[in-house]
C-alpha positions as CSV (number, residue, x, y, z in Angstrom):
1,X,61.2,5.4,-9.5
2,X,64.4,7.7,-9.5
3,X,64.8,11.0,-10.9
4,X,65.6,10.3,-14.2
5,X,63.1,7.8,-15.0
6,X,60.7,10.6,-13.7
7,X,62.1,13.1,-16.0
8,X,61.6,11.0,-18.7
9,X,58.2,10.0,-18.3
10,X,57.6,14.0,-18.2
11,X,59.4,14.6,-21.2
12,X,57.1,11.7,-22.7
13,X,59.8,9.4,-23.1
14,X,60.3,6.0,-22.8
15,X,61.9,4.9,-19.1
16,X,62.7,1.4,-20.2
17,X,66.6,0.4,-21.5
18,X,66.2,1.0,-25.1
19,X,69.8,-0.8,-27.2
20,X,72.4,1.4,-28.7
21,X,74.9,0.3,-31.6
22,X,78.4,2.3,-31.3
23,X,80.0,2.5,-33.4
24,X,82.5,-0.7,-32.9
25,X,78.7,-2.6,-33.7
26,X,78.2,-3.7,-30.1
27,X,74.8,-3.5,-29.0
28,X,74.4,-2.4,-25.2
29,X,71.3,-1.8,-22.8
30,X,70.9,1.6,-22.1
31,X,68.9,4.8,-21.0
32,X,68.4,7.6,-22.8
33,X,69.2,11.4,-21.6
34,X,67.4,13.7,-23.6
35,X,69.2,17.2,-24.6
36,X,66.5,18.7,-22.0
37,X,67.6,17.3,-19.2
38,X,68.2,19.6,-16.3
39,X,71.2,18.2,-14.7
40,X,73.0,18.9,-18.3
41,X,74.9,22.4,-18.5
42,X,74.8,24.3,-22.0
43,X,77.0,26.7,-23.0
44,X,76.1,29.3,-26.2
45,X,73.3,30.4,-27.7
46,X,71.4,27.4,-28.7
47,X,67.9,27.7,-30.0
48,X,65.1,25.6,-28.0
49,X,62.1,25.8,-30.3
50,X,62.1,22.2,-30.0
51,X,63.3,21.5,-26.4
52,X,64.3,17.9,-27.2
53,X,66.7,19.1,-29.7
54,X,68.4,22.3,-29.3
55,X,69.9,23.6,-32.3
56,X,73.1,26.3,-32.5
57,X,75.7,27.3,-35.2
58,X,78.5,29.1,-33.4
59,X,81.4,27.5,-32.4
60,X,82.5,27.0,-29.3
61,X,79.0,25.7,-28.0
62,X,79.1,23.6,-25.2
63,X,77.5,20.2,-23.3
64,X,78.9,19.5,-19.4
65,X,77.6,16.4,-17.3
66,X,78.5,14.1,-14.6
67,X,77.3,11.0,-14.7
68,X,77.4,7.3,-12.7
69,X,77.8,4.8,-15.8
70,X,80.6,3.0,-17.2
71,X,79.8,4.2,-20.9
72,X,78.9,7.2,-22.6
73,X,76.8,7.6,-25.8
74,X,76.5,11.1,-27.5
75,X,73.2,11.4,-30.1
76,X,73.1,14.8,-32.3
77,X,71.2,15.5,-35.7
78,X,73.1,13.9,-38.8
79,X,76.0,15.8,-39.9
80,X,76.7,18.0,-37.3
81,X,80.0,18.3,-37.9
82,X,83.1,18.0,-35.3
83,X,82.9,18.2,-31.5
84,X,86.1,17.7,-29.1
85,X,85.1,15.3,-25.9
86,X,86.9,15.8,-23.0
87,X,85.9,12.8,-20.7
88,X,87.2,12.9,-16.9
89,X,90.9,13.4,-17.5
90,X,91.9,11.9,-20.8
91,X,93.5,12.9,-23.2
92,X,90.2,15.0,-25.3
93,X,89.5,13.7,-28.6
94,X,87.5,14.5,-31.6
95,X,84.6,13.1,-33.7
96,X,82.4,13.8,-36.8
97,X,78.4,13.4,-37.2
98,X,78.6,12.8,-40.6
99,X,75.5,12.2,-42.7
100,X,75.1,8.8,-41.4
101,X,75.9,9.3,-37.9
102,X,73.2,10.3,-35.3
103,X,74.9,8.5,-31.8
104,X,78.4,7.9,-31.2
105,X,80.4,6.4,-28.4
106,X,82.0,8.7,-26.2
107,X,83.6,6.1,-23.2
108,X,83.5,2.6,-22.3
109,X,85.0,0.7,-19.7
110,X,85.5,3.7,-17.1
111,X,85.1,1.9,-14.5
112,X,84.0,3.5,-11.2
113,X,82.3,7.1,-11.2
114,X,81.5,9.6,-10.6
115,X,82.8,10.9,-14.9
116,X,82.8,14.2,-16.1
117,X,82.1,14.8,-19.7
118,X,82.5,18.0,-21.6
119,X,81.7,18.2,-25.0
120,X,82.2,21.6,-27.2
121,X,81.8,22.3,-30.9
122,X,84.5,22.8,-32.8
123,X,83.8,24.2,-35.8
124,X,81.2,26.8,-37.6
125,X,78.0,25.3,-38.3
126,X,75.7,27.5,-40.5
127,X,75.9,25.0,-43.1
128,X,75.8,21.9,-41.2
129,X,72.6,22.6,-38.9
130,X,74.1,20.7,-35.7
131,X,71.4,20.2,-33.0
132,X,72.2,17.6,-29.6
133,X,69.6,15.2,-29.2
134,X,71.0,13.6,-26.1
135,X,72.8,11.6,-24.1
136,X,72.9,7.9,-22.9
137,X,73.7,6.0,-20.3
138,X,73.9,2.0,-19.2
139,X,70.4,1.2,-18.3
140,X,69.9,1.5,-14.9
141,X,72.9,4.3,-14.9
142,X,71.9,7.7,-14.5
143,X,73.6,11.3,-14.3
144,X,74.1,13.3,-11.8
145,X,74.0,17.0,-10.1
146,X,74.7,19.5,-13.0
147,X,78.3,20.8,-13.2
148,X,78.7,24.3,-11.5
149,X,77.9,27.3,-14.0
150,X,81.3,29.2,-13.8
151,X,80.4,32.8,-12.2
152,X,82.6,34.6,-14.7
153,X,80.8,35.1,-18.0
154,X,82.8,36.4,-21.2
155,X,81.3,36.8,-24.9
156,X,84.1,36.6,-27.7
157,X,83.4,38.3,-30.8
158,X,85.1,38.0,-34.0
159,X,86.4,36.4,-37.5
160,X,88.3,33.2,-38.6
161,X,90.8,33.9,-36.0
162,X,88.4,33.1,-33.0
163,X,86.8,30.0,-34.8
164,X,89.9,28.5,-34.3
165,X,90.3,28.3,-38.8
166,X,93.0,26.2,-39.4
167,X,94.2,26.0,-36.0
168,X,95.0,21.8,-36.3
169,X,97.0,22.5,-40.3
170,X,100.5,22.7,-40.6
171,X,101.2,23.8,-44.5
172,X,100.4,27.5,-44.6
173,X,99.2,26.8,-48.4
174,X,96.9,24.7,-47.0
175,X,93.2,25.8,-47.5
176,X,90.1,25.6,-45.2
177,X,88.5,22.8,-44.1
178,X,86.2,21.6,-41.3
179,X,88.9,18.7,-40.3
180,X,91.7,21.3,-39.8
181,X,89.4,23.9,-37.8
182,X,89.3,23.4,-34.0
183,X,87.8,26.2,-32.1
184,X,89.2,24.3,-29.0
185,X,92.7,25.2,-30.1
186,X,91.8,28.8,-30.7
187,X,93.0,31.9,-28.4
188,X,89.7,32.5,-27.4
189,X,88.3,29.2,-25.8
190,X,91.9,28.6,-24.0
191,X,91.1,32.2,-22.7
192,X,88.1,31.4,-21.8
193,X,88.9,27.9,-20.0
194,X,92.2,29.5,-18.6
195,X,89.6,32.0,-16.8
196,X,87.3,29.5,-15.9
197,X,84.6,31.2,-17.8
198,X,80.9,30.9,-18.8
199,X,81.5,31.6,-22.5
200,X,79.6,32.8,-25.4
201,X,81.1,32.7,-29.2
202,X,79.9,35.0,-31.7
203,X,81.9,34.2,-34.7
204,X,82.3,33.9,-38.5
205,X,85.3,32.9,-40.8
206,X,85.3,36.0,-43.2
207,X,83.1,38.2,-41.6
208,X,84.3,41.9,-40.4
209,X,82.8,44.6,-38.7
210,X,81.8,46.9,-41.8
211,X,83.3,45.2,-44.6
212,X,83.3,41.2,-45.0
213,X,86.8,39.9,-46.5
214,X,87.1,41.3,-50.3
215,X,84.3,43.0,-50.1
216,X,83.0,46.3,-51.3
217,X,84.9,49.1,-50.2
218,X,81.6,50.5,-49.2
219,X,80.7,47.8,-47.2
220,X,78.8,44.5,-46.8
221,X,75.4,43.6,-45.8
222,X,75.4,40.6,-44.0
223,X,78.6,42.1,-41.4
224,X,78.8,40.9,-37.8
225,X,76.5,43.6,-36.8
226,X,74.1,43.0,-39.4
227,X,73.5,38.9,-37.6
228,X,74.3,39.9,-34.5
229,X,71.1,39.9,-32.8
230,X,70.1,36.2,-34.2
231,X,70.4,33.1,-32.4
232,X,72.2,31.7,-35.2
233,X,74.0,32.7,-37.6
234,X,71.9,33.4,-41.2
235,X,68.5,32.1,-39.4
236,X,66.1,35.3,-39.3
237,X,63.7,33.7,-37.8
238,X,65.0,33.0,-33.8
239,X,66.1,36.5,-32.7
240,X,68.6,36.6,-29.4
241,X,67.1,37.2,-26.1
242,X,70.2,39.4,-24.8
243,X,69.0,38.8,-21.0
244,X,70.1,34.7,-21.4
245,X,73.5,36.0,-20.8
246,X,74.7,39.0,-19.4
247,X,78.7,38.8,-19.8
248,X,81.0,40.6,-17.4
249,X,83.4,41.0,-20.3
250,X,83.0,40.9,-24.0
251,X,86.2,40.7,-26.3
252,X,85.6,42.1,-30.1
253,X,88.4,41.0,-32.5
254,X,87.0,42.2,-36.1
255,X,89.3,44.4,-38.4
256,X,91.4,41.7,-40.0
257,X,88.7,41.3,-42.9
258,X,87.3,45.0,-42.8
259,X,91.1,46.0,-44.1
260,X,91.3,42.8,-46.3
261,X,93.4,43.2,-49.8
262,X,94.0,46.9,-49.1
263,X,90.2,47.9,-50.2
264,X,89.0,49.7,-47.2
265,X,87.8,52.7,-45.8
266,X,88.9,53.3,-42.2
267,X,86.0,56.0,-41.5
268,X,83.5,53.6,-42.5
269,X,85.0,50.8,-40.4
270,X,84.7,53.6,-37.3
271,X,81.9,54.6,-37.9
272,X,80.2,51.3,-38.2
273,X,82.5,50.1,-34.9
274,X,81.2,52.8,-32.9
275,X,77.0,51.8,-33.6
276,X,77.5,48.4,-32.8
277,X,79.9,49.6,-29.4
278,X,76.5,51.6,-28.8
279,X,74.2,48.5,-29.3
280,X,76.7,46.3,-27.0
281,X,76.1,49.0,-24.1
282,X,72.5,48.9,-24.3
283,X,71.8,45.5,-24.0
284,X,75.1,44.9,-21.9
285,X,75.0,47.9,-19.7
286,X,77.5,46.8,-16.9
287,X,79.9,44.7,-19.4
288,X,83.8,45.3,-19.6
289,X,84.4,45.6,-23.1
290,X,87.7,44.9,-24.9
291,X,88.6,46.0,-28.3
292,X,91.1,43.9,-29.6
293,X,93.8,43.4,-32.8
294,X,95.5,40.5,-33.6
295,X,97.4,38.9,-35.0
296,X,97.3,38.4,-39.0
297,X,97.3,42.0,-39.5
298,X,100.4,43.9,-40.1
299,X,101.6,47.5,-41.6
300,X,99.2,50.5,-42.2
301,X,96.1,48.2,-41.7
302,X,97.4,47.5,-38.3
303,X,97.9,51.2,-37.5
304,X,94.8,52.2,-39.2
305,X,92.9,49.9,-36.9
306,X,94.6,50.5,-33.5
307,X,94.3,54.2,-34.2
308,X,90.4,53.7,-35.0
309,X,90.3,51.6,-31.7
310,X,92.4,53.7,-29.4
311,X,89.8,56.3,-30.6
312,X,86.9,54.5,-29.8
313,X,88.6,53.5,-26.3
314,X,89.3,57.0,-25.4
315,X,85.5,57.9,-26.1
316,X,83.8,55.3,-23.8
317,X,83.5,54.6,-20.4
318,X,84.4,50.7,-19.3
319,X,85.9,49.9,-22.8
320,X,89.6,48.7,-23.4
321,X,92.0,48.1,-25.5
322,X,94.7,45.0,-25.8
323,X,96.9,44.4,-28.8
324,X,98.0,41.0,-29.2
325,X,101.3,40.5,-30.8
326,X,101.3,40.3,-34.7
327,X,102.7,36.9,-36.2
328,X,106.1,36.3,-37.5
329,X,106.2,33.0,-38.8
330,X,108.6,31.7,-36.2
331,X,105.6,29.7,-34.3
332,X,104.3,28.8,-37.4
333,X,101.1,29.4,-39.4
334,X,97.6,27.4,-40.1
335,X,95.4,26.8,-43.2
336,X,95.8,30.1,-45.3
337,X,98.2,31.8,-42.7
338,X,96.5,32.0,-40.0
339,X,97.1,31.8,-36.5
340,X,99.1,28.2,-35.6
341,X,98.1,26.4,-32.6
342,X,101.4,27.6,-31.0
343,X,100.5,31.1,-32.2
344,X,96.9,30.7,-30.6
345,X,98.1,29.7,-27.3
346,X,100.7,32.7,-27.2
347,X,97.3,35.3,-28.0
348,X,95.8,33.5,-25.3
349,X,98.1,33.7,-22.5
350,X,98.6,37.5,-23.4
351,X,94.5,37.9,-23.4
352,X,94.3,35.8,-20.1
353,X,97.1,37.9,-18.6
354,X,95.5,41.4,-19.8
355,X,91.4,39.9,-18.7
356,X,92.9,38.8,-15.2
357,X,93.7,42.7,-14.4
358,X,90.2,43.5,-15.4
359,X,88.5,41.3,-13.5
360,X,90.5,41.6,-9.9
């Protein structure tokens, strides 16, 4: 009996080649992987409550493998949403669990291994409750040895902007939409691939690090800070166990919605910046942090938020500061103006350039 049927039987799954319809209706022999196995690497914080079906929410959130089959069948929870697959060298692709999908084709015909597969999720999932349920194989096929864990480990904080919102539109009037968001286009996972990273992605499209976008000048209550220490985002219940991942850089990018429509208070936003740097250094105490802006702000918000940063810099040890340039138009805008793809990959070869020097 080989390793994976062994696994299986553990797991309390069935060894014997179970059929699989793709999506082209072909029905194929094959052996299940299930999202337990240990030669698959994850990514993100995922929740493992149920350890055959890990469930997340953030984008960015990440599947690797190596496996010795011809084909490749992906099985998730219906309507998770959009993932990117990036299979041996190809050309990476996308595709949608909708309600009715729960296993989709990834590869056929491959021919000889050993394949590499590496599928991340593109978009933000609070509302869409993706889990992976597995992989599988030809029957008889298995995978193999784990992809190496990267050594470098960076955590990207932010808004829209590192989601990767809009990143895939062309018509700034154009509004959001799952199908034009594509985290894998955004500045911070070509950063963190650029870098060869371990990467975690705590983000949310309209969230801010006092003040959520057109919210009370006050403040908001459900801020970054505020979900933070969850597992997912808006899920109470699965709190974060901060020693899973100990990053040796985190990159915050949150003042773009604090200073949204002109209804802010920049004291607040500093003050509010400043507890959550604190939380960061207790539960990260040997992290590189970076403070970030970029790049849809512009004008006094701009220099109200650099000045709050460069403050904030200046009275911590191991934190800094990197601007990325501010958007013109001339590389072209996403869904609502954000940043383009072009603009996305200019932010990221400035970040990479800035995170090298930190890291030498």
């Amino acid at each position: 009996m080989n390793i994976l049927n062994t696994f299986l039987l553990l797991a309390g799954i069935a060894s014997a080649p179970t059929a699989v319809s793709d999506m082209d209706t072909n029905v194929q022999e094959t052996s299940f992987i299930p999202a337990n196995h240990p030669d698959i690497l994850y990514m993100g914080r995922i929740h493992w409550g149920d350890s055959l079906s890990p469930e997340f929410t953030y984008p960015g959130t990440t599947a690797m493998l190596n496996f010795d089959s011809d084909a490749l069948w992906m099985h998730a929870a219906p309507g998770s949403g959009q993932f990117m697959v990036e299979i041996d060298d190809l050309t990476p692709f996308k595709i949608n669990f909708t309600p009715g999908d729960s296993i989709i084709r990834l590869a056929n015909a491959l021919g000889e291994g050993p394949h590499t597969a590496r599928i991340t999720y593109a978009i933000e999932g609070y509302d869409h409750h993706p889990a992976f349920r597995g992989f599988s194989v030809l029957a008889g096929d298995s995978l193999l040895a784990a992809p190496q864990r990267p050594d470098l480990k960076i955590e990207f904080i932010g808004n829209s902007i590192t989601c990767g919102y809009g990143t895939e539109a062309t018509d700034p009037e154009t509004h959001f939409s799952y199908e034009t968001e594509n985290h894998c286009l955004s500045y911070a996972h070509l950063t963190g691939r650029a870098l060869n990273a371990d990467v975690n992605v705590v983000s949310r499209s309209g969230i801010g690090m006092y003040r959520n976008y057109n919210g009370p000048r006050e403040g908001s209550d459900d801020t970054l800070p505020d979900e933070y220490g969850r597992t997912m985002l808006y899920v109470p219940d699965h709190t974060w166990d901060f020693s899973r991942f100990q990053p040796d850089i985190v990159c915050i990018n949150l003042g773009t919605n604090d200073t949204s429509v002109d209804n802010y208070d920049i004291t607040l936003y500093e003050s509010r910046y400043r507890t959550f740097l604190s939380h960061l250094r207790d539960v990260y105490p040997d992290a590189k942090i970076v403070l970030l802006t970029g790049s849809m702000m512009r004008g006094k918000p701009l220099d109200d938020v650099k000045g709050a940063l460069d403050r904030i810099a200046a009275d911590n040890e191991n934190v800094y500061r990197f601007d990325m340039s501010p958007q013109t138009g001339e590389l072209g805008y996403g869904a609502d103006y954000h940043p383009s793809k072009l603009q996305s990959e200019k932010m990221a070869r400035e970040l990479t350039g800035f995170l090298k020097g930190l890291i030498q």
